[in-house]
C-alpha positions in Angstrom: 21.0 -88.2 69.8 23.6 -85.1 71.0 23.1 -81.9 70.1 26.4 -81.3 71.2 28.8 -79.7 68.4 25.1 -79.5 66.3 24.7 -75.3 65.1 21.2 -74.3 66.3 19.5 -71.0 65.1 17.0 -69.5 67.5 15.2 -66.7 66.1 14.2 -64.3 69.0 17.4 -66.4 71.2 18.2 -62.8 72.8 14.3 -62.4 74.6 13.3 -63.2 77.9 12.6 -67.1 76.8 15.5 -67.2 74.8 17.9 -66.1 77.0 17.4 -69.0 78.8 17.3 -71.4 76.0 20.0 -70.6 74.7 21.9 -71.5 78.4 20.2 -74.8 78.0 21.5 -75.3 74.7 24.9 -74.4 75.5 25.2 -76.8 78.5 24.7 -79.3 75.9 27.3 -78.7 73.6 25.7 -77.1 71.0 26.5 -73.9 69.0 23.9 -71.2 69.1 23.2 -68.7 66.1 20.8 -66.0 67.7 18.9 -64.8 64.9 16.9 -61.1 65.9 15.9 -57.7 64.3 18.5 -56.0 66.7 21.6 -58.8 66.9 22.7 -55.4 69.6 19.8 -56.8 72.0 21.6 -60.2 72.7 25.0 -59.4 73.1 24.4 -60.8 76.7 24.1 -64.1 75.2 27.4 -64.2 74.2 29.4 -64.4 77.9 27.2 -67.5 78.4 29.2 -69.6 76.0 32.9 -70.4 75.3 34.8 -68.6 73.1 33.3 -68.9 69.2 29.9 -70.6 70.9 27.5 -68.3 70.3 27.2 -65.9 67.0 24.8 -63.2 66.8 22.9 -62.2 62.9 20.2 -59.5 62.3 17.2 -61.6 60.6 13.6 -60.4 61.0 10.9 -63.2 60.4 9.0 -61.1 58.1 12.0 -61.3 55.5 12.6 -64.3 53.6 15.9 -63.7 52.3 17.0 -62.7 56.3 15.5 -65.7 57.5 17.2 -67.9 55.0 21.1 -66.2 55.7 20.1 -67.0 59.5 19.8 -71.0 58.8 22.5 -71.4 56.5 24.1 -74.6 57.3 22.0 -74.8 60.5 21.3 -78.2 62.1 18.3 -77.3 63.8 16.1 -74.6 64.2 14.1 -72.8 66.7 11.7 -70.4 66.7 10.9 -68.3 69.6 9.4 -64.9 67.9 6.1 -64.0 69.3 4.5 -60.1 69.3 1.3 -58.6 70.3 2.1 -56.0 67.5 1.8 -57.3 63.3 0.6 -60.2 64.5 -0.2 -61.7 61.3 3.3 -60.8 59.9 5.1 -62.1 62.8 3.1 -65.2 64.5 1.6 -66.4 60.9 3.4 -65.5 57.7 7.0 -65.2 59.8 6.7 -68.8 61.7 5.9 -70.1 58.1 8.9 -68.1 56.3 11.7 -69.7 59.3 10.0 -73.0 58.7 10.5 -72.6 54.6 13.9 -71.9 55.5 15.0 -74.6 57.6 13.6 -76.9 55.0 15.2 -75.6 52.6 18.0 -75.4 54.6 17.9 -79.3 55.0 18.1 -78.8 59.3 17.3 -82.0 61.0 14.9 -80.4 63.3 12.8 -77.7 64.2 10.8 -76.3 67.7 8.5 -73.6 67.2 6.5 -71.7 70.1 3.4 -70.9 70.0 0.6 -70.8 73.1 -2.1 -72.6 74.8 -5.4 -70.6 73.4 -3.9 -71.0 69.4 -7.2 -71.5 68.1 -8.5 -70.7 64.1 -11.8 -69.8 65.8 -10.4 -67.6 68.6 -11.9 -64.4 69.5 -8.1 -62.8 70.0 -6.3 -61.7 66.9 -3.8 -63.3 68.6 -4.7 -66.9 68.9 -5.7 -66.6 65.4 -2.5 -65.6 64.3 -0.7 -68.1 66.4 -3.1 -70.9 65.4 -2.4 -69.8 61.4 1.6 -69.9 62.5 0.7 -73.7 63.2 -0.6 -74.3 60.1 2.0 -72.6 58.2 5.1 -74.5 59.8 3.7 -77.4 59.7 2.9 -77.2 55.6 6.8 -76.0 55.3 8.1 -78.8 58.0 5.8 -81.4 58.5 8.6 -82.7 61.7 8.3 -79.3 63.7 7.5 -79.5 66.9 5.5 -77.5 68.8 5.2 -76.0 72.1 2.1 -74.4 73.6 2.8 -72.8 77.4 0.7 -71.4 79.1 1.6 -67.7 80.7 5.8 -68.3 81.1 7.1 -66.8 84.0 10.4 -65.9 85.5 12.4 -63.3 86.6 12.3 -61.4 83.4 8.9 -61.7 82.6 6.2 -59.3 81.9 3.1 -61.0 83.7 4.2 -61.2 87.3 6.1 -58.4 87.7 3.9 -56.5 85.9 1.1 -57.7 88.3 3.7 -57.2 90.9 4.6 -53.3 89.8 0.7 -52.7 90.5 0.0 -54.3 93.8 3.4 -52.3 95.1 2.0 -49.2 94.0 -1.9 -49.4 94.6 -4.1 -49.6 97.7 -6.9 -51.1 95.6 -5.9 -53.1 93.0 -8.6 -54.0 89.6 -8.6 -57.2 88.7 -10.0 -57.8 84.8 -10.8 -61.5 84.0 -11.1 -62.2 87.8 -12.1 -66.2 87.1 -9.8 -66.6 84.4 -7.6 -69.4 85.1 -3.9 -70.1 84.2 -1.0 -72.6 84.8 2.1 -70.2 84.8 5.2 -72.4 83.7 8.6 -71.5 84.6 10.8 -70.6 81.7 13.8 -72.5 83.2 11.0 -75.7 82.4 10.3 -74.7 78.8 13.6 -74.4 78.2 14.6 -77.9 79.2 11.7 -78.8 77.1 13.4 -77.1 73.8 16.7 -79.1 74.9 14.9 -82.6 75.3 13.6 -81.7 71.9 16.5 -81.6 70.4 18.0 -84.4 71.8 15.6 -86.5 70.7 13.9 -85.2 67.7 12.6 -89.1 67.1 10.6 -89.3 69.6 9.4 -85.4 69.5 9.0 -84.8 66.1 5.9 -84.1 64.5 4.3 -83.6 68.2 2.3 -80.5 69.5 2.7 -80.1 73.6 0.6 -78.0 76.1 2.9 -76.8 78.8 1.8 -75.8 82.2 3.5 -75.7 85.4 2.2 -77.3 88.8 -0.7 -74.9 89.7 -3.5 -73.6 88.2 -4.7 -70.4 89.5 -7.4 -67.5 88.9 -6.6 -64.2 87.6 -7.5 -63.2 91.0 -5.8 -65.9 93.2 -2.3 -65.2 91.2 -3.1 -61.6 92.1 -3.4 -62.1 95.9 -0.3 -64.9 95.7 2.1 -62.2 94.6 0.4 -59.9 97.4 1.4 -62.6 99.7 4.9 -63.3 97.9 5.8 -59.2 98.4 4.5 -58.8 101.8 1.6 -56.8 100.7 -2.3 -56.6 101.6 -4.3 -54.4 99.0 -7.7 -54.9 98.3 -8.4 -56.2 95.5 -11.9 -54.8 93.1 -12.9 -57.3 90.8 -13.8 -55.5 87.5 -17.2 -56.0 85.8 -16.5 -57.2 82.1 -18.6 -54.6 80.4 -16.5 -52.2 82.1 -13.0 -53.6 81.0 -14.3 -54.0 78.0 -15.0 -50.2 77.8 -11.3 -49.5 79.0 -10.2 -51.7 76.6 -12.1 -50.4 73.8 -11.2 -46.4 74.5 -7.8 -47.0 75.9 -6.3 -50.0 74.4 -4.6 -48.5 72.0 -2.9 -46.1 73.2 1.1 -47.3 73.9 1.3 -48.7 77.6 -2.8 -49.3 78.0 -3.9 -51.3 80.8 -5.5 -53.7 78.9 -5.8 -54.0 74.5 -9.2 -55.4 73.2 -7.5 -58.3 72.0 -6.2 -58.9 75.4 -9.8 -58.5 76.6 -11.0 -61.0 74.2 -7.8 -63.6 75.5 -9.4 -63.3 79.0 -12.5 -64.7 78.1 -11.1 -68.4 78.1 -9.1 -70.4 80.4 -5.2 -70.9 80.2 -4.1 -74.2 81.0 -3.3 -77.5 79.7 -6.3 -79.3 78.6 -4.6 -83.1 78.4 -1.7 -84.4 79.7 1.0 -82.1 80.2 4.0 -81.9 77.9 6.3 -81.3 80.6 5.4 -84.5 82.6 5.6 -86.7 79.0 9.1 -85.6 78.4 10.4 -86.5 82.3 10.7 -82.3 82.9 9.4 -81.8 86.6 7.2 -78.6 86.7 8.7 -75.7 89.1 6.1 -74.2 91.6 5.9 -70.4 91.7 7.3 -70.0 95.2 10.6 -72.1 94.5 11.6 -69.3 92.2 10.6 -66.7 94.2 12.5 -67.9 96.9 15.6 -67.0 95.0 14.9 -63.2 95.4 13.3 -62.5 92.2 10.6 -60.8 94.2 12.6 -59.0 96.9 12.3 -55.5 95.2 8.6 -55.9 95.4 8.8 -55.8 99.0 8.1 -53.1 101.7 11.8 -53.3 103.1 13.7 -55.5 99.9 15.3 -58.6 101.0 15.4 -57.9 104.5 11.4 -57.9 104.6 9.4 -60.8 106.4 10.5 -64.1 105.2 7.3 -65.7 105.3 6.5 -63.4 102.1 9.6 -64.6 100.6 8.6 -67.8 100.7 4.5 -67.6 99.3 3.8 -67.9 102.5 2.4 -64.3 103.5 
């Protein structure tokens, strides 16, 4: 199957994992409908088709009759929308309204994100929420497929740099969930994942797919890798859970917290693929964390930008 000519709505298409979804998409062919709250926030979708490729609509997830305007003679759908905020509303009762839709809708196919830790008996609002979303899309479109990655990362991302941001700043850096392990996949990966989706909703419909990339690191080891990636040498205080669960508990609330209760909770299991990687089944080779930063996604991180040691560039400091 093509997807090229076919009219794909992404809901979310103008995020950080959309954004490069969308350029997947549009290398293929196909016409993109980027379906978001703020159709202002992806106008820099637009300059990465032809002329008349890309459309932009204001939908929001928690809507019915926004959703169902978004699909309108849609071929296939995707579903990107993810929050730490209304979880519920968004990740449960939204993923369930945009699969309702594209039913209705009659679309051909449908790819919905959700994450590795979706789990009805989570301790995280959130991998409750996600796990629900499952549950929902599924009973509205039996063929969805879904995707669960572990922590996505790329140069827009919120995890590394954010990690990143710290180390640049701090002589002593606390680490909460020291032992926690993840599998960060690149987003360029997932997005070639959504693609191969789509181009062959036969064979991936129906299916549910862990995605990881080629490593699997601690909390802590990521921490001292992107020390080593920016040139840097903090030291690094491993946090007693009792006390990040106190910071979590009296400041995690508050807009821009280090850490929300929920995200506590998260840290209390692993994040990484626990069978065979969807990546690897669909013929999509995993990216390692340095061959990204070696294209200078790091460089501001570092004590003298680009022109800092190149060892560091390369993972290797």
């Amino acid at each position: 199957m093509t997807i090229d000519g076919k009219l794909v709505t992404i809901f979310g298409g103008g995020g950080f994992v959309g954004r490069y979804v969308a350029e997947a998409l549009l290398s293929q062919g196909a016409r993109l409908r980027i379906a978001q709250r703020n159709p202002q926030g992806a106008l820099h979708i637009k300059p990465l088709g032809n002329l008349g490729q890309v459309q932009l609509v204001a939908a929001d997830v928690r809507k019915p009759d926004s959703v169902e305007r978004a699909v309108k003679n849609a071929d296939m759908v995707v579903n990107l929308v993810g929050s730490f905020d209304d979880m519920d509303a968004i990740q449960n009762v939204g993923a369930g309204n945009v699969a309702k839709a594209a039913k209705k809708a009659g679309c051909e196919a449908m790819v919905h994100m959700s994450a590795i830790g979706a789990d009805a008996e989570s301790a995280a609002r959130y991998g409750r929420s996600k796990a629900a979303g499952e549950v929902a899309v599924r009973k509205a479109f039996k063929g969805a497929t879904i995707l669960r990655p572990s922590i996505i990362f790329g140069r827009e991302d919120k995890f590394i740099n954010r990690f990143a941001g710290l180390i640049r700043q701090l002589p002593i850096v606390p680490v909460i969930g020291p032992e926690t392990k993840f599998q960060p996949v690149f987003v360029g990966d997932v997005a070639k994942m959504v693609a191969e989706i789509l181009s062959d909703t036969t064979e991936h419909a129906g299916k549910i797919y862990e995605l990881g990339g080629p490593q699997t690191l601690s909390m802590q080891e990521l921490n001292k890798w992107i020390a080593g990636a920016t040139g840097r040498d903090p030291a690094f205080l491993e946090m007693p859970r009792f006390v990040a669960k106190a910071l979590a508990v009296s400041t995690g609330w508050l807009p821009g917290a280090p850490i929300s209760l929920d995200q506590y909770r998260m840290l209390g299991s692993d994040n990484i693929v626990t069978g065979t990687d969807g990546l690897f089944a669909a013929g999509v080779s995993a990216t390692p964390l340095a061959a990204v930063v070696a294209h200078d996604w790091l460089d501001m991180y570092r004590k003298h930008g680009r022109f800092g040691d190149g060892d560091a560039l390369h993972g290797r400091g």
